[in-house]
C-alpha positions in Angstrom: -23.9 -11.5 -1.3 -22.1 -8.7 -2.8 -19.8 -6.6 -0.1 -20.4 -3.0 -1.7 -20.8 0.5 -0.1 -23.6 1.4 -2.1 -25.2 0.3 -5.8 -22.8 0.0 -8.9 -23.0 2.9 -10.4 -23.2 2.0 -14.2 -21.6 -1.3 -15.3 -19.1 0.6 -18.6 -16.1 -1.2 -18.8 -13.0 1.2 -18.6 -9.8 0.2 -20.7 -5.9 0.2 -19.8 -5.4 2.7 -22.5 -8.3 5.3 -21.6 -7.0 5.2 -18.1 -3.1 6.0 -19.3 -4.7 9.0 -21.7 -5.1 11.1 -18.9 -1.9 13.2 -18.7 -2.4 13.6 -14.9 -2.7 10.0 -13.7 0.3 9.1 -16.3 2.4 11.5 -14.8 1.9 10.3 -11.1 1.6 6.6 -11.8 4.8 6.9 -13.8 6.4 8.7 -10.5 5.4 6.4 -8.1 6.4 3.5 -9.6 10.3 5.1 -9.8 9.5 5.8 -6.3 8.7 2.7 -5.4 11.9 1.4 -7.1 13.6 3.6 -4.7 11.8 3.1 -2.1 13.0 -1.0 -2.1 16.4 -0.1 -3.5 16.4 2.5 -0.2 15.3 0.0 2.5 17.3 -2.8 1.6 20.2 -1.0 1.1 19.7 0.5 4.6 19.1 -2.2 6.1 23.0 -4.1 4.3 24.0 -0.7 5.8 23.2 -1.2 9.6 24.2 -5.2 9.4 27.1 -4.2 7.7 28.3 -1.6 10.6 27.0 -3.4 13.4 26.8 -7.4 12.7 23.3 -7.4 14.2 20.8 -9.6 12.2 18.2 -7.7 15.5 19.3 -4.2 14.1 19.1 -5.1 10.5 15.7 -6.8 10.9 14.8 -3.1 12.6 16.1 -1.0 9.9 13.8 -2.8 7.7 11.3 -1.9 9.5 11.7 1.4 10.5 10.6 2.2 6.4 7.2 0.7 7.1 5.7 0.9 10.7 6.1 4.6 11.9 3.4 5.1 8.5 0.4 4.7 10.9 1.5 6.8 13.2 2.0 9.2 10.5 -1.7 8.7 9.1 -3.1 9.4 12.7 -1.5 12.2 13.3 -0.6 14.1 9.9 -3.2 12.4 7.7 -5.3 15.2 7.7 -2.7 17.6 5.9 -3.3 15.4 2.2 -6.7 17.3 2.1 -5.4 20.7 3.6 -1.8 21.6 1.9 -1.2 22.3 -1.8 -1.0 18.8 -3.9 1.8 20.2 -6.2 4.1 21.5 -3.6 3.2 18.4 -1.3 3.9 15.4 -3.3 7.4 17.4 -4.9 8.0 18.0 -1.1 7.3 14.7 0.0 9.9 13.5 -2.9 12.7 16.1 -2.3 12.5 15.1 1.7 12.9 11.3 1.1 16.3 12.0 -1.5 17.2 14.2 1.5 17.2 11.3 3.9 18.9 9.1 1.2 21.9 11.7 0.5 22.1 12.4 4.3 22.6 8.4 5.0 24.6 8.0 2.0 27.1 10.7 2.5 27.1 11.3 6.7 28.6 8.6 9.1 26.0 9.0 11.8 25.5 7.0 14.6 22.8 3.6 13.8 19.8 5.3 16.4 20.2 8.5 14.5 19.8 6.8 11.2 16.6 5.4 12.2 15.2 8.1 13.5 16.1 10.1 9.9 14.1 6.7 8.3 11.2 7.2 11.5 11.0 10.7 10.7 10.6 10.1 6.8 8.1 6.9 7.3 5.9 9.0 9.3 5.3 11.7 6.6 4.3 9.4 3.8 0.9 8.9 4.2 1.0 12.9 3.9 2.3 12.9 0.2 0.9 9.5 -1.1 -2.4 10.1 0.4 -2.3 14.0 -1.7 -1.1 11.8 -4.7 -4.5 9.1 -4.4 -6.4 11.8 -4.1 -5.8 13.6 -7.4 -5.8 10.5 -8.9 -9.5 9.9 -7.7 -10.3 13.4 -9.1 -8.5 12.7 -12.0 -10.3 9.0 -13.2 -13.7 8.5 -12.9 -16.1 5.2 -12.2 -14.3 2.4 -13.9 -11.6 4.1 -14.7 -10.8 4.9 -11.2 -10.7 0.9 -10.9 -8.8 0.5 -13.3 -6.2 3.1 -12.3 -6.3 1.7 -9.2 -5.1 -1.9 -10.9 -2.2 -0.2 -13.0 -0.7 1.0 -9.7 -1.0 -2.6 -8.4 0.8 -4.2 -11.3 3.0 -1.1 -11.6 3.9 -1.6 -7.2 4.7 -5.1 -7.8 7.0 -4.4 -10.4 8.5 -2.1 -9.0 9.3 -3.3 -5.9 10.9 -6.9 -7.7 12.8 -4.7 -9.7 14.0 -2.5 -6.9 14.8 -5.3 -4.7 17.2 -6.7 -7.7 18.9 -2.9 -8.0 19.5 -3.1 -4.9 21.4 -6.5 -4.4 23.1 -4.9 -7.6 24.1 -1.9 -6.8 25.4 -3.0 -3.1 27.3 -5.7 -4.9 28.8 -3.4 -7.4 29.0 0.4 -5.7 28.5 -1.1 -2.0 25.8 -0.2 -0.1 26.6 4.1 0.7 26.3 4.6 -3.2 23.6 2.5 -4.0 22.0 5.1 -1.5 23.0 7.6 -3.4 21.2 5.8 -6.7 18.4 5.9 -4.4 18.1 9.5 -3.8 18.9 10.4 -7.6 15.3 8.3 -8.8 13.8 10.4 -5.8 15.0 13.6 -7.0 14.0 12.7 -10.8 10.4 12.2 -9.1 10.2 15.7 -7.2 11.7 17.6 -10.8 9.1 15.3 -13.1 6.2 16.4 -10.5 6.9 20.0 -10.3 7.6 20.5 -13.7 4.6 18.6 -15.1 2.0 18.5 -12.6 0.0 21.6 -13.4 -1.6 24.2 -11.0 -4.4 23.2 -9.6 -7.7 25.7 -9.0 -8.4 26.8 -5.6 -11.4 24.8 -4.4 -14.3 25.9 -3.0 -14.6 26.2 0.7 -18.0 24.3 0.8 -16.6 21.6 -1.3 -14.2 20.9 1.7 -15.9 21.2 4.5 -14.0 25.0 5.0 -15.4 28.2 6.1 -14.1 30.9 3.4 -11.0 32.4 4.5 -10.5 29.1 6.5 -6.9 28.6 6.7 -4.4 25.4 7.1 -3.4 27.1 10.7 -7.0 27.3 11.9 -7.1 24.2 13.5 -3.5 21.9 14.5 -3.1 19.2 12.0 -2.3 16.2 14.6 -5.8 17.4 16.2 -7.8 17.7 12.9 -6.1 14.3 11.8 -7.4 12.3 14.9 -10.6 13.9 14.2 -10.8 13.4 10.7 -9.6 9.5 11.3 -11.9 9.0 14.2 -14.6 10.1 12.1 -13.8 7.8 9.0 -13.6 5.1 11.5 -16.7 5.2 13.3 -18.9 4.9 9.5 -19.5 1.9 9.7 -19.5 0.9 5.7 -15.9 3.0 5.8 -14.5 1.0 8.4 -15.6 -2.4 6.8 -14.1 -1.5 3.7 -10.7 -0.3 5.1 -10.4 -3.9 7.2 -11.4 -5.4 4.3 -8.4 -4.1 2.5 -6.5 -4.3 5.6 -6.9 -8.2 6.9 -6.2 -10.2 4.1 -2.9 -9.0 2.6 -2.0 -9.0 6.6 -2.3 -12.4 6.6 -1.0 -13.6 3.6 1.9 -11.1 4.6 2.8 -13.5 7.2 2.5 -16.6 5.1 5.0 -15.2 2.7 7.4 -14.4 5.7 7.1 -18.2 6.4 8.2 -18.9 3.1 12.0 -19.6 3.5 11.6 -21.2 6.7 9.3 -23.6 5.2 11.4 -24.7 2.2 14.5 -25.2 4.7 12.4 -27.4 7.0 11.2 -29.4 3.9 14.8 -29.7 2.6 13.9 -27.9 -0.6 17.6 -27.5 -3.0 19.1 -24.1 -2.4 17.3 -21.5 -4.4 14.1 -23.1 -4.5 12.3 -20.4 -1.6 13.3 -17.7 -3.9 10.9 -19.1 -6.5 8.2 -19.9 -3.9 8.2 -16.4 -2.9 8.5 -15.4 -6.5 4.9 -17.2 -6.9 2.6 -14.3 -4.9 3.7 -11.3 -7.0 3.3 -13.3 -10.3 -0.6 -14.8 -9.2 -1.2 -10.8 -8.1 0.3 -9.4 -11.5 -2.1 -12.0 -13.9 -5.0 -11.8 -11.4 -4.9 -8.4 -11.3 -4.8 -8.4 -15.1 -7.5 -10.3 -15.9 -9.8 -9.3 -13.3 -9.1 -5.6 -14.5 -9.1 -6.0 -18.4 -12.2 -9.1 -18.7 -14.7 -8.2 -16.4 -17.4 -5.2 -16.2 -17.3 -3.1 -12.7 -20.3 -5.2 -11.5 -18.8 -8.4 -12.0 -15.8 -7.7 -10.2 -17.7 -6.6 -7.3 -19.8 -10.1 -7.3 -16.6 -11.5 -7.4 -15.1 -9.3 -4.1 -16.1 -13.0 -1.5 -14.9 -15.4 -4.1 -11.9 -14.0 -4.8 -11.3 -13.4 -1.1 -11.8 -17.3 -0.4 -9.4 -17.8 -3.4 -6.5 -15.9 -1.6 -7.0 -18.0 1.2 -7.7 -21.7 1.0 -4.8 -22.5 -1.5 -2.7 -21.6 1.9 -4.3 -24.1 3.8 -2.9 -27.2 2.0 0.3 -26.3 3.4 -1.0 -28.3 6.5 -0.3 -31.1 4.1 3.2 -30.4 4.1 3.6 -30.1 -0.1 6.4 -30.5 -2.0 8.0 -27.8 -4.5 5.4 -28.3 -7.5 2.2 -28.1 -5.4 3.3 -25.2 -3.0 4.1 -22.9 -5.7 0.9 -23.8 -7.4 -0.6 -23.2 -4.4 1.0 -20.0 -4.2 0.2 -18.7 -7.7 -3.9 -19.4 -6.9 -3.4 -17.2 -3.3 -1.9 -14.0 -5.2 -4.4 -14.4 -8.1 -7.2 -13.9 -5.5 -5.5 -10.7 -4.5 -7.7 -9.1 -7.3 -10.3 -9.4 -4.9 -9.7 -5.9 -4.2 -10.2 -4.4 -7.0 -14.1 -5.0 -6.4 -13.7 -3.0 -3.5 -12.2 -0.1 -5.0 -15.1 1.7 -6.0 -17.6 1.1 -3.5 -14.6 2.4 -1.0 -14.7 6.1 -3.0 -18.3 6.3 -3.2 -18.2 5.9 0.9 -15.8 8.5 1.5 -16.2 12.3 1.9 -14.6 14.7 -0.5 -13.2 16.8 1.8 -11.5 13.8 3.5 -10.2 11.4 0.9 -6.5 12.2 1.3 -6.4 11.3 4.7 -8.6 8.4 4.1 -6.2 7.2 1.1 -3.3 7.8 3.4 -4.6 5.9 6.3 -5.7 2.7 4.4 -1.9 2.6 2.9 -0.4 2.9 6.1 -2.8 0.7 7.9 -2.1 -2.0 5.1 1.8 -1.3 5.4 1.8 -1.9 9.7 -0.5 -4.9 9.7 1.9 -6.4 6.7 5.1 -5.5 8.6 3.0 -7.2 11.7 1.7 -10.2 10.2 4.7 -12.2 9.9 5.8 -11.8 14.0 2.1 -12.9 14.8 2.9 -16.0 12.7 5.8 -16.5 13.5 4.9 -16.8 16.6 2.3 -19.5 15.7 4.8 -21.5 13.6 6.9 -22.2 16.9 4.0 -24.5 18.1 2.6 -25.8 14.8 5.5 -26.0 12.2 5.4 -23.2 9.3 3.3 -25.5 7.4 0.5 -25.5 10.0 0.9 -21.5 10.6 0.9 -20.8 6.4 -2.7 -23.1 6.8 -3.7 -20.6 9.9 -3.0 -17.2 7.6 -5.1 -19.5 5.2 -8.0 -20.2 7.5 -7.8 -16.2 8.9 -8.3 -15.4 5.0 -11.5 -17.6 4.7 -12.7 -16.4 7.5 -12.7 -12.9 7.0 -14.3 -13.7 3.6 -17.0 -15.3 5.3 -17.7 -12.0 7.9 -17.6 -10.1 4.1 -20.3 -12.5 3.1 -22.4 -11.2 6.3 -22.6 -8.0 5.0 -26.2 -6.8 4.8 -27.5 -4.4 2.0 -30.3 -3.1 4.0 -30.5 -0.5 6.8 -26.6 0.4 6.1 -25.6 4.3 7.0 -25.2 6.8 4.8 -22.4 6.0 3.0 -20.7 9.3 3.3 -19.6 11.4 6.6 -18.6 14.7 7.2 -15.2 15.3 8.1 -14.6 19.2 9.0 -10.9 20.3 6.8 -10.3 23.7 6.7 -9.9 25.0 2.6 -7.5 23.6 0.7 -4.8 26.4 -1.3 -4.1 26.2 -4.5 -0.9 24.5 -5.7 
């Protein structure tokens, strides 16, 4: 059975190159992929930066974090203000606050709780300015090439963040770790000129296609109450709320396989430099699964492919019960990201369920609901590899995978809910 929101509408087959014709969508895909550059180049430098100063592997391991969990709290509370404020002005801002934070850790001495609170504080807006940025890029592409859009940004996200990670150990090595900051908030800063400059003015739009009364106004209603509202109300639809855990509890769990990763290939006695390729094996199975999935198949047969795919992430990771040895677990490996192309099946069907004037926040708070249960994924298993070995917890995040493809496969065409719901937002300004 197909897991969609709603019928396929039209089966034409977008291209790569259509999709990167659209000045708009080049323009912020080319952005966030610098960002994300940053962004890894940011955290891990941080985080040298904290274990450097203090000698705590705890305070490091924190640091890291801090970048990624505050994000849901951020969606819940501010999510609402992607749909509300100026795009332009929000995604620049949301750029010029994050080289902020960089220059202010790179160039002031502060104490390590005050760092993390400037890293908190900067995590908790992000869903605000990415969610702005998926939004115009869902106004921007339409039907497949929305898909398809949404694949380039996958590809380009993996990249990225390889790349970045390398910078980084770089840039610590060579400038240490204060100026590879400083790198950091130069990319951000090239991001916040490139979107302000480029990004045009955007009409005001109608109050009724919001949601808004005319003359509504962003101070009408507080933005944390309008964003609990506006989340509880995408929750409770109950195609929305399939999707979004759809999206949510694989990658979760495959998260904390890949955090099991180096602790497997030291209890198997693997030669020195041997994890790095194992964990090398996700991202390259996502970068040619997304690929193919994207460029060979039509919108409907990547859909009928959403439970397949989904089983394919998964069951690889269960022969690690079997203890494998180098060859077979990066095999292994490669099949489990290829199957990461499952979402692109859902991709669609998630737009067509959501409501226009709430697609920001919704954007936002599937990022940042995929970034926490990734961050929390690994403890959980972690946890579980303490009683069964890291082989038998990689082989639970496996089973968890197959399992929620198997709830997918429950999903029932018939007597499903509208697939939209009206979220009130108050009118959105012009840029």
């Amino acid at each position: 059975m197909t897991p969609t929101a709603g019928p396929a509408q039209g089966n034409h087959r977008a291209t790569y190159r259509e999709v990167l014709a659209e000045p708009r969508f080049r323009l912020l895909f080319s952005t966030r992929a610098v960002s994300i550059t940053a962004d890894a180049l940011r955290i891990t430098t941080f985080s040298v930066l904290v274990y450097s100063s203090t000698g705590s592997a705890l305070l490091s391991a924190v640091a890291f974090g801090t970048g990624f969990i505050p994000q849901l709290f951020g969606s819940l509370l501010l999510g609402s203000l992607a749909d509300r404020l100026p795009p332009r002005a929000l995604i620049t801002g949301g750029y010029a606050v994050t080289c902020a934070a960089a220059l202010l850790l790179a160039l002031v001495r502060m104490p390590i709780a005050a760092s993390l609170a400037v890293v908190a504080l900067v995590s908790l807006a992000t869903p605000v300015f990415h969610g702005a940025s998926s939004r115009l890029v869902a106004q921007s592409l339409k039907g497949d090439a929305y898909v398809l859009g949404r694949s380039l940004n996958n590809i380009a996200g993996a990249g990225a963040q390889l790349f970045g990670l390398a910078l980084g150990g770089a840039a610590v090595a060579a400038l240490g770790p204060r100026r590879a900051l400083a790198v950091s908030a130069l990319l951000y800063l090239g991001c916040a000129l490139a979107v302000r400059i480029r990004l045009p003015r955007l009409p005001r739009l109608r109050p009724t296609e919001y949601g808004g009364t005319p003359g509504g106004a962003v101070g009408e209603r507080g933005a944390v109450r309008a964003s609990l509202q506006g989340t509880g109300l995408l929750l409770r639809g109950r195609t929305v709320r399939r999707l979004m855990l759809a999206q949510w509890l694989p990658p979760a769990f495959v998260a904390g396989a890949e955090g099991l990763i180096v602790a497997y290939a030291g209890e198997r006695h693997f030669a020195p430099g041997w994890y790095a390729v194992l964990m090398g094996c996700l991202p390259v199975g996502m970068l040619v699964g997304d690929l193919l999935v994207g460029r060979l198949l039509r919108p409907r047969g990547r859909e009928r492919l959403v439970v397949p795919l989904t089983v394919l992430s998964g069951l690889p990771l269960i022969g690690f019960a079997a203890q494998p040895g180098v060859g077979v677990s990066s095999c292994l490996l490669l099949l489990a990201g290829f199957g990461y192309a499952y979402g692109l099946g859902l991709q669609r069907p998630f737009l067509d369920a959501l409501p226009p004037e709430g697609r920001g926040q919704a954007f936002g708070l599937l990022g940042s609901g995929s970034m926490t249960l990734q961050g929390v994924g690994p403890v959980c298993l972690g946890s579980v590899a303490a009683g069964l070995g890291t082989g038998g917890a990689i082989a639970v995040a496996g089973g968890a995978v197959t399992l929620t493809a198997g709830w997918m496969l429950t999903w029932h065409r018939a007597g499903r809910e509208p697939s939209r719901t009206t979220i009130p937002a108050s009118t959105t300004a012009s840029s």
